[in-house]
C-alpha positions as CSV (number, residue, x, y, z in Angstrom):
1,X,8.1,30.5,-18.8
2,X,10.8,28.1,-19.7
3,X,12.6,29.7,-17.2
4,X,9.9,28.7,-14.7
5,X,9.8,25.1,-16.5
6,X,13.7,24.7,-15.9
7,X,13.5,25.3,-12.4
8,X,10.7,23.2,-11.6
9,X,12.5,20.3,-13.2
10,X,15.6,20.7,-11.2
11,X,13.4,20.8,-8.1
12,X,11.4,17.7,-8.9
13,X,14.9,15.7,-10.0
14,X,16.4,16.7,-6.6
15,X,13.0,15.8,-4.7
16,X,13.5,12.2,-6.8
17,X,17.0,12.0,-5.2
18,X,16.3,12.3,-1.6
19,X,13.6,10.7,-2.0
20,X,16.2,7.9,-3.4
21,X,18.4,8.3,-0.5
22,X,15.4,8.1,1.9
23,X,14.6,4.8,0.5
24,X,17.8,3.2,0.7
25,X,18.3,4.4,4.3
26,X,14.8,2.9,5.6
27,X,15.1,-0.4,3.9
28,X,15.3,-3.6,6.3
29,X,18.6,-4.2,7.9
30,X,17.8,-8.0,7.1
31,X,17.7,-7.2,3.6
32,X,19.9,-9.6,1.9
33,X,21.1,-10.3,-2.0
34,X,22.5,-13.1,-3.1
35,X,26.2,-13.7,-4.2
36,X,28.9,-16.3,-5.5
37,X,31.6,-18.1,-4.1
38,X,33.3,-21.0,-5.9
39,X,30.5,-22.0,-7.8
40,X,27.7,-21.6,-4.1
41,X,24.9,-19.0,-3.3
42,X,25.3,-16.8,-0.5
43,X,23.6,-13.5,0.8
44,X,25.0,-10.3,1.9
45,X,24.0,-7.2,3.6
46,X,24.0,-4.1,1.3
47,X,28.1,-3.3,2.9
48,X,29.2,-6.6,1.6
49,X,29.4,-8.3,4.6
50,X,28.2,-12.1,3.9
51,X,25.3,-12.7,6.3
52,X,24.5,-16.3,4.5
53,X,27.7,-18.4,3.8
54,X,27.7,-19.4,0.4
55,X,26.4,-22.9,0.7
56,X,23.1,-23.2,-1.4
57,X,22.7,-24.4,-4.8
58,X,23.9,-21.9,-7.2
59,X,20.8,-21.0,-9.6
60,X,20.4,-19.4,-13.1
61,X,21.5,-15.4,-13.3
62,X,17.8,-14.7,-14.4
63,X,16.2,-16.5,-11.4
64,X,18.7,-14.3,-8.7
65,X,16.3,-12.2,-6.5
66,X,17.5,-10.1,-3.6
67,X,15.6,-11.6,-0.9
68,X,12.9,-9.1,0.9
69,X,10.9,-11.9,2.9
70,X,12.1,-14.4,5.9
71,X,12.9,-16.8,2.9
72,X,15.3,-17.5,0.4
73,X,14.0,-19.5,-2.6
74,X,16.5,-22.4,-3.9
75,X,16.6,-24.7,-6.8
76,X,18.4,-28.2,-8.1
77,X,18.1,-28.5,-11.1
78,X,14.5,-28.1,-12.4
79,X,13.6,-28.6,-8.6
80,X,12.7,-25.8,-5.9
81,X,13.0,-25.9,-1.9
82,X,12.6,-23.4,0.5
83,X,15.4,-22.0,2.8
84,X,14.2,-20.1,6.2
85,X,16.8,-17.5,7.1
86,X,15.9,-17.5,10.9
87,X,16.3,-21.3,11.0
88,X,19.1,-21.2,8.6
89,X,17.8,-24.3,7.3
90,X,15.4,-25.9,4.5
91,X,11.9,-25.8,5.6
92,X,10.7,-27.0,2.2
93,X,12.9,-29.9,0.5
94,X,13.6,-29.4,-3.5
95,X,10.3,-31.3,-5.1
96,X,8.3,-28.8,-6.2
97,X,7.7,-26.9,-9.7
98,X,8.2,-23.5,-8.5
99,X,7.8,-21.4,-4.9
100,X,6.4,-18.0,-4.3
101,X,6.4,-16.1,-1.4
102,X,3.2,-13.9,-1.2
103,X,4.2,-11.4,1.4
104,X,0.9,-9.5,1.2
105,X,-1.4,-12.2,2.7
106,X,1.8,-14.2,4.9
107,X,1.3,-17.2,2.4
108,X,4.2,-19.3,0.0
109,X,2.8,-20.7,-3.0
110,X,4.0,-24.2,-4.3
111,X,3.5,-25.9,-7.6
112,X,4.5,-29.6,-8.6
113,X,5.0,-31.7,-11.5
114,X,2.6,-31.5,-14.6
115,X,4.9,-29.4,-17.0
116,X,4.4,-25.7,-17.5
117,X,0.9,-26.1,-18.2
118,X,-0.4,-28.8,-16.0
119,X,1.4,-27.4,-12.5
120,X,-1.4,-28.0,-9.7
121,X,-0.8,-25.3,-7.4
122,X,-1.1,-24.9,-3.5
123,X,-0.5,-22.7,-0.3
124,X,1.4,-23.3,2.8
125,X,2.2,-20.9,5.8
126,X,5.2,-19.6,6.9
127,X,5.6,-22.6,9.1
128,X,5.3,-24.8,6.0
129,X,2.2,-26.2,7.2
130,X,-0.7,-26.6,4.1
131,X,-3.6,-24.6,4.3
132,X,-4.5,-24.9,0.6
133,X,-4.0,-28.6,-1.1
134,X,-1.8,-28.0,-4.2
135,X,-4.7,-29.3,-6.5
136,X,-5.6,-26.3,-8.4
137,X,-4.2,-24.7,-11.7
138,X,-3.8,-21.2,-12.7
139,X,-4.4,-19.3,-16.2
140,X,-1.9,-18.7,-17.7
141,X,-1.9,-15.2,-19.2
142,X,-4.5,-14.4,-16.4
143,X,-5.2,-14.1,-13.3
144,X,-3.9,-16.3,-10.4
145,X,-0.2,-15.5,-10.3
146,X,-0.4,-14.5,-6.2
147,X,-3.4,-13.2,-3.9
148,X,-4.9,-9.6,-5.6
149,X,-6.5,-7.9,-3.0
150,X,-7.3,-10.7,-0.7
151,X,-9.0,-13.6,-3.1
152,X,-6.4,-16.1,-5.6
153,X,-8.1,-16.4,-8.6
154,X,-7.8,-20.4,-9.5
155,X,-9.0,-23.1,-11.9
156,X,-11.0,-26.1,-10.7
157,X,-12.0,-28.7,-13.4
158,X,-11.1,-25.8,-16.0
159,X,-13.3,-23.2,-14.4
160,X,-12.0,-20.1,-12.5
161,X,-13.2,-18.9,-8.9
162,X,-11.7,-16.8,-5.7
163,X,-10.8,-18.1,-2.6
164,X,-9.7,-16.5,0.8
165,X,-5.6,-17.2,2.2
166,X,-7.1,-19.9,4.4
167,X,-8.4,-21.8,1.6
168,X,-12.4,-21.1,2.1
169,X,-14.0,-20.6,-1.1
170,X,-15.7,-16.9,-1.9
171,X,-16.4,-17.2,-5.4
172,X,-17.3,-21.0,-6.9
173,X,-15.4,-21.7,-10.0
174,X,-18.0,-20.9,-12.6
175,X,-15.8,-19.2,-15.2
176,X,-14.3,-19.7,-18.6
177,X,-11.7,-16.7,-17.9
178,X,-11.5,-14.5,-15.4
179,X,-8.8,-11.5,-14.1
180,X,-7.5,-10.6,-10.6
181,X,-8.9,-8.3,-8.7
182,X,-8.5,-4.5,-9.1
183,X,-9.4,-1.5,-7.0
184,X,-12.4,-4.0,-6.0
185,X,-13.7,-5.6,-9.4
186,X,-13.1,-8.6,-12.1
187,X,-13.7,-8.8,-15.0
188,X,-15.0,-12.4,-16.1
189,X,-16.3,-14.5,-18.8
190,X,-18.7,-17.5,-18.3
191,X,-18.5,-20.5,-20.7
192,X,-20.6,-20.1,-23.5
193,X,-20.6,-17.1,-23.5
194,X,-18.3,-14.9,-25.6
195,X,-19.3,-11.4,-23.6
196,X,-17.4,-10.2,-20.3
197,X,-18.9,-8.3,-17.0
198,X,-17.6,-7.1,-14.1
199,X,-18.2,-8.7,-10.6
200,X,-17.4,-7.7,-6.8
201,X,-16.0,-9.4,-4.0
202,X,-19.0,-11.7,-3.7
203,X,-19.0,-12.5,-7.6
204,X,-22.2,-10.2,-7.9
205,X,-22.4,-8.4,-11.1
206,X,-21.4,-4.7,-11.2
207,X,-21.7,-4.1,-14.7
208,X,-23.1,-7.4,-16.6
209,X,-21.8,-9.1,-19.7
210,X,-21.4,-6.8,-22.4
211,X,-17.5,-6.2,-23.9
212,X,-16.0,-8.6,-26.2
213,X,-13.0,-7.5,-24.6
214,X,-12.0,-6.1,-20.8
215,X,-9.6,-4.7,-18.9
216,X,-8.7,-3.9,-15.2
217,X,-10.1,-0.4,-13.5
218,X,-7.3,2.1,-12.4
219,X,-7.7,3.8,-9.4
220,X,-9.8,6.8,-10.6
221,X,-12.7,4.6,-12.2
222,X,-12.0,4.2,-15.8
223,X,-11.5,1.2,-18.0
224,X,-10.7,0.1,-21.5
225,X,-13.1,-2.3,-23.0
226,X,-13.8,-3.5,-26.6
227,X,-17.4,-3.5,-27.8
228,X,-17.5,-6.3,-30.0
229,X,-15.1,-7.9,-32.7
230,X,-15.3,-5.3,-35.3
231,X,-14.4,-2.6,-32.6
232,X,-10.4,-2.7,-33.4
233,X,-9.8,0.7,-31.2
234,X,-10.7,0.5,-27.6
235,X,-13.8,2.5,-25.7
236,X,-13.8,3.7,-22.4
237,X,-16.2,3.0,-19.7
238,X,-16.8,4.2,-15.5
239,X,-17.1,2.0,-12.9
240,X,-20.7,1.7,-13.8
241,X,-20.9,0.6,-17.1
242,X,-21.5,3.7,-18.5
243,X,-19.8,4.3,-22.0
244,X,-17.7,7.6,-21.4
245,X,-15.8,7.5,-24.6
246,X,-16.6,5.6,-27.6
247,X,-13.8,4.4,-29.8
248,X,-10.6,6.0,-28.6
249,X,-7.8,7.1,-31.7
250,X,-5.7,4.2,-31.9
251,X,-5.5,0.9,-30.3
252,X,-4.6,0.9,-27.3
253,X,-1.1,-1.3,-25.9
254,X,-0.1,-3.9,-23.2
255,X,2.6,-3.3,-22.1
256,X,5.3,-6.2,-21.7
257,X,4.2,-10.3,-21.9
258,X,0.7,-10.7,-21.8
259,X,-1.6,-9.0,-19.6
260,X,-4.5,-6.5,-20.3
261,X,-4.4,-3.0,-21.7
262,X,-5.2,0.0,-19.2
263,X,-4.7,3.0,-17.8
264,X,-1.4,4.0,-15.5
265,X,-1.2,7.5,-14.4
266,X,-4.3,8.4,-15.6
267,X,-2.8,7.4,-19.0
268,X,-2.7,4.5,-21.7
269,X,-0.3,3.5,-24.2
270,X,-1.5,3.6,-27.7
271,X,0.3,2.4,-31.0
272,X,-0.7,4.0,-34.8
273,X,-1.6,1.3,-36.7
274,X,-0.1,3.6,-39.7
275,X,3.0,5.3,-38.5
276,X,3.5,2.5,-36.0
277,X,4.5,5.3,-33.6
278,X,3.2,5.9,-30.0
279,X,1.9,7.9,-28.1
280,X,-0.8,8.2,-25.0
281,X,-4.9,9.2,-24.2
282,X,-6.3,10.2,-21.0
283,X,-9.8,9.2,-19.7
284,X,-12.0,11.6,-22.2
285,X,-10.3,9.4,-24.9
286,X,-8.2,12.5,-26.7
287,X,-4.6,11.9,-26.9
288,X,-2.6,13.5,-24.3
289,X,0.7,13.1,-25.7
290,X,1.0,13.1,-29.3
291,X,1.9,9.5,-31.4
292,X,5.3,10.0,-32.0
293,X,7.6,7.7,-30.3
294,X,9.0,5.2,-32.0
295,X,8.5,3.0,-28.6
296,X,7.0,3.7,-25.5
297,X,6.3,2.3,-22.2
298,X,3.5,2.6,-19.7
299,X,3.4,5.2,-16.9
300,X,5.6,4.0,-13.9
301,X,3.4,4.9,-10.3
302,X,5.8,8.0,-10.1
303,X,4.7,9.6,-13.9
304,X,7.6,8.1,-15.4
305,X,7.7,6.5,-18.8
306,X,10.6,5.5,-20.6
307,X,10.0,6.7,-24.8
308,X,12.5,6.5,-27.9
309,X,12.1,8.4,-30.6
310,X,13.5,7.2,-34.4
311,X,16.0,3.5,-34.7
312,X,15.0,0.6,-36.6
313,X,13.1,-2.8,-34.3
314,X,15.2,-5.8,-34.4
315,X,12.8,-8.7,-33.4
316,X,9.2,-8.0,-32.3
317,X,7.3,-8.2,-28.9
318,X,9.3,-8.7,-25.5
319,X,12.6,-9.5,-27.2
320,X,12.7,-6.7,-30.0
321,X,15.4,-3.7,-29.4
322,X,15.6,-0.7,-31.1
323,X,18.5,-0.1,-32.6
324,X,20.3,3.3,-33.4
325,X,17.3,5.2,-31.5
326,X,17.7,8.1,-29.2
327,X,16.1,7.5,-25.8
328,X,14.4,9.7,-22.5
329,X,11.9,9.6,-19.9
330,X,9.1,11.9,-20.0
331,X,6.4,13.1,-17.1
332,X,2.7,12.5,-18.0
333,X,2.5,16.0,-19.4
334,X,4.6,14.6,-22.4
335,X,7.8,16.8,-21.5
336,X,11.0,15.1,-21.2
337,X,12.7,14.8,-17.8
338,X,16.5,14.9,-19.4
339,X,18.1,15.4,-23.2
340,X,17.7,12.7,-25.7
341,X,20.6,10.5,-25.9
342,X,21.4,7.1,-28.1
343,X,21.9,3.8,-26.6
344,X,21.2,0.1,-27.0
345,X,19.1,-0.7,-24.3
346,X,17.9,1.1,-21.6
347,X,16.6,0.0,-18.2
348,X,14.5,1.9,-15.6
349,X,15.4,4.3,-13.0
350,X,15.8,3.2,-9.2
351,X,17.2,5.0,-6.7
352,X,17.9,7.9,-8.9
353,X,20.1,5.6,-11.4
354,X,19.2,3.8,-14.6
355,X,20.9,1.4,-16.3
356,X,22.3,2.0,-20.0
357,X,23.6,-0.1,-22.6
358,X,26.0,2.0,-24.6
359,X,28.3,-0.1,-27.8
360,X,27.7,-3.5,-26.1
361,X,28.4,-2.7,-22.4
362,X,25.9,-1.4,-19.6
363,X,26.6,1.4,-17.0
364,X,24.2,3.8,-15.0
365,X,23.0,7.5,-16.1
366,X,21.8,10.1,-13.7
367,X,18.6,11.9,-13.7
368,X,20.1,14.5,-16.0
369,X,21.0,12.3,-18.1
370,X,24.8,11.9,-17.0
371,X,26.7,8.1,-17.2
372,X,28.1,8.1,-13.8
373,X,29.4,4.7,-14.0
374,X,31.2,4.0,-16.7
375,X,30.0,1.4,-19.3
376,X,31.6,-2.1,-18.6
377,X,29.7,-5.0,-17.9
378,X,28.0,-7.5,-20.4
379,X,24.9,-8.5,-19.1
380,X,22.2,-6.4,-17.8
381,X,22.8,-4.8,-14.1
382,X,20.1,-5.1,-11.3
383,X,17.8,-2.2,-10.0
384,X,19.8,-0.4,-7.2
385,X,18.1,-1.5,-3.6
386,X,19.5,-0.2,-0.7
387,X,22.0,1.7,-2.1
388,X,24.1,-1.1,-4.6
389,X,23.2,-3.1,-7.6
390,X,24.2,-6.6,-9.1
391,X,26.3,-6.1,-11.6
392,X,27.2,-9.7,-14.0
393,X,29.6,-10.7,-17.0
394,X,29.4,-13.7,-18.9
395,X,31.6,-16.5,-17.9
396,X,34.4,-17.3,-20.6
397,X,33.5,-20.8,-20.7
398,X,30.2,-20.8,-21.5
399,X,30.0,-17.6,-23.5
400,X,27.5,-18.9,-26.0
401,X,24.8,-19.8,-23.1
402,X,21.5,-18.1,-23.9
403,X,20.2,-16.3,-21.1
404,X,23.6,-16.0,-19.6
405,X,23.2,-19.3,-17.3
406,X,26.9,-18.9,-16.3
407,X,28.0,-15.5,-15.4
408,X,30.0,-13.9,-12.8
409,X,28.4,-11.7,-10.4
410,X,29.1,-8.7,-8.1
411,X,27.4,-5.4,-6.5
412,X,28.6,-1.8,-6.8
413,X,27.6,1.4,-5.0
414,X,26.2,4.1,-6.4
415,X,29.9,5.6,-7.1
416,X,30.4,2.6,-9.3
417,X,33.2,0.8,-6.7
418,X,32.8,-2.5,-5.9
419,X,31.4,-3.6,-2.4
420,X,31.4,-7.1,-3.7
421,X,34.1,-8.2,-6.0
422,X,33.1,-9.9,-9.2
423,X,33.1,-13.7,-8.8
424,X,31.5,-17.0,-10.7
């Protein structure tokens, strides 16, 4: 059998590859990331040819995002524009809060003034032209970050409703709190009321106001709820309402900032309360993988999930690392995909490579676990898209800068050689 196991694995890890390769073959030949050159932002192609000259604003390292619409998103200072790469020109001058392109419904979000919590928030097209006034807020820890299956969930005189990309109201704000949409429900809250239901795509109740607590449907018809105050673990309920599992083992987990807990790959992170260890239930509510990680991530789309086992937590929530703890990626059966190994940090796999911070400095493991690149940049490396990967160290200078504001940047292959030399 563990022959059988063995072989299986090396199968699925060389399916993973060419299905890697495949990817990086049929991305866009538009598809651009962004580079610097004396201090300016440009974009190149993924052989390093510069297809932008490097003329733009230069922006923060943790703002840089290779550029997958017709639009490349600029700042000064605190300010954001909008640069179209057909018209290699600003179709949207530097005024506004923030800029989003929402590629799934052809629409570019825009926020201004108000501070992080008062930003009133708008649509244009890709013409620039308005087709939703920028006099609506968002929540900020639920829904409303972009369109969610064809309706933005916003805030109107502190109530949440849904509209359509053209701006036509579906759903009238009648809400205290209310989630995106997901595999064709919301859940909601009405104020006064300290219950949530479920509602369609015509804010008709599905399942009426009954959970203290909610959270989104996955795709097979399962979601985690919370009966009332007192109910500290999580229950399970269908698409109906009907309770399938009462009280799972151990609270379940959100993964990352904010959000709701539920299921991903037909499984949900939950924490010990006890050991604090990890580990993962399915939909009848038993665990699937034992608690015994001592941290754990949620189920990528592919039944991936990134687990340590042993260290010590320096810091808690998003910014906590372990430290001295021995790392792997498991499938959803619980079996690990490649040998333990110790690191700092660890990142996730793209493209068959995942970044890994060994004794201060970050290179790239395989999928058996291999480094391939050799450990020697500072700052965390970019996802490989397209075949290469930004790779940054921090600038002398300002070496002290949280977030690494000043860094210089480049882009290696998946051989580890430059195709873009480091530069600030």
């Amino acid at each position: 059998m563990k022959k059988i196991s063995v072989v299986f694995l090396v199968q699925g890890l060389l399916f993973l590859a060419l299905f890697s390769r495949i990817q990086a073959q049929t991305l866009p030949a538009d598809y651009l990331y962004p580079v610097l050159v004396n201090g300016k932002l440009g974009y190149i192609n993924n052989k390093g040819e510069l297809q932008i000259k490097a003329s733009l604003n230069k922006q923060a390292s943790y703002e840089l995002e290779n550029v997958k619409t017709p639009f490349i998103i600029v700042k000064n200072g605190t300010e954001t524009g909008l640069y179209s790469r057909k018209a290699q020109k600003m179709i949207l001058d530097t005024k506004y809060k923030n800029i989003l392109v929402d590629e799934t419904v052809k629409r570019i979000k825009v926020g201004l003034g108000g501070g992080f919590f008062n930003t009133l928030y708008g649509y244009v097209d890709y013409d620039g032209k308005q087709v939703i006034p920028m006099e609506y807020k968002t929540q900020l820890l639920a829904g409303g970050y972009r369109f969610r299956e064809g309706l933005w969930c916003f805030e109107k005189d502190g109530k949440q409703g849904y509209m359509d990309p053209n701006g036509n109201i579906v759903i009238a704000p009648q809400f205290e709190s209310a989630s995106d949409f997901t595999n064709g429900m919301a859940f909601v809250q009405k104020p006064g009321e300290s219950l949530y239901g479920y509602i369609d795509q015509k804010g008709n109740y599905l399942i009426k106001p009954q959970f203290y607590d909610a959270g989104a449907f996955d795709e097979n018809g399962f979601a985690l709820v919370r009966l009332n105050n007192n109910n500290a673990p999580q229950s399970i309920i269908d698409r109906k309402g009907k309770l399938v599992v009462k009280g799972i083992p151990h609270p379940a987990q959100e993964d990352g900032f904010g959000g709701n807990v539920h299921f991903s790959s037909g499984l949900a992170l939950v924490k010990d309360t006890v050991s604090k260890k990890y580990g993962y239930v399915d939909h009848s509510g038993k665990l699937a993988i034992p608690v015994q990680f001592s941290s754990a991530e949620e189920f990528t789309k592919e039944g991936r999930a990134l687990v340590s086992i042993g260290g010590l937590l320096d810091g808690k929530g998003l910014f906590g690392k372990m430290l001295g703890a021995k790392w792997t990626f498991i499938d959803t059966k619980g079996t690990p995909l490649m040998p333990y190994f110790r690191a700092d940090e660890v990142s996730r796999f793209s493209e068959g490579l995942c970044a890994v911070k060994f004794n201060g400095l970050w290179g790239f493991i395989n999928g058996k676990g291999e480094v391939v690149v050799e450990p020697q940049w500072t700052e965390r490396p970019g996802l490989f898209e397209g075949g290469i990967a930004r790779v940054m160290m921090k600038s002398e200078a300002k070496s002290d800068q949280s977030f690494s504001a000043d860094v210089e940047l480049g882009y290696i292959n998946q051989q580890g050689q430059y195709i873009w030399r480091l530069q600030k």
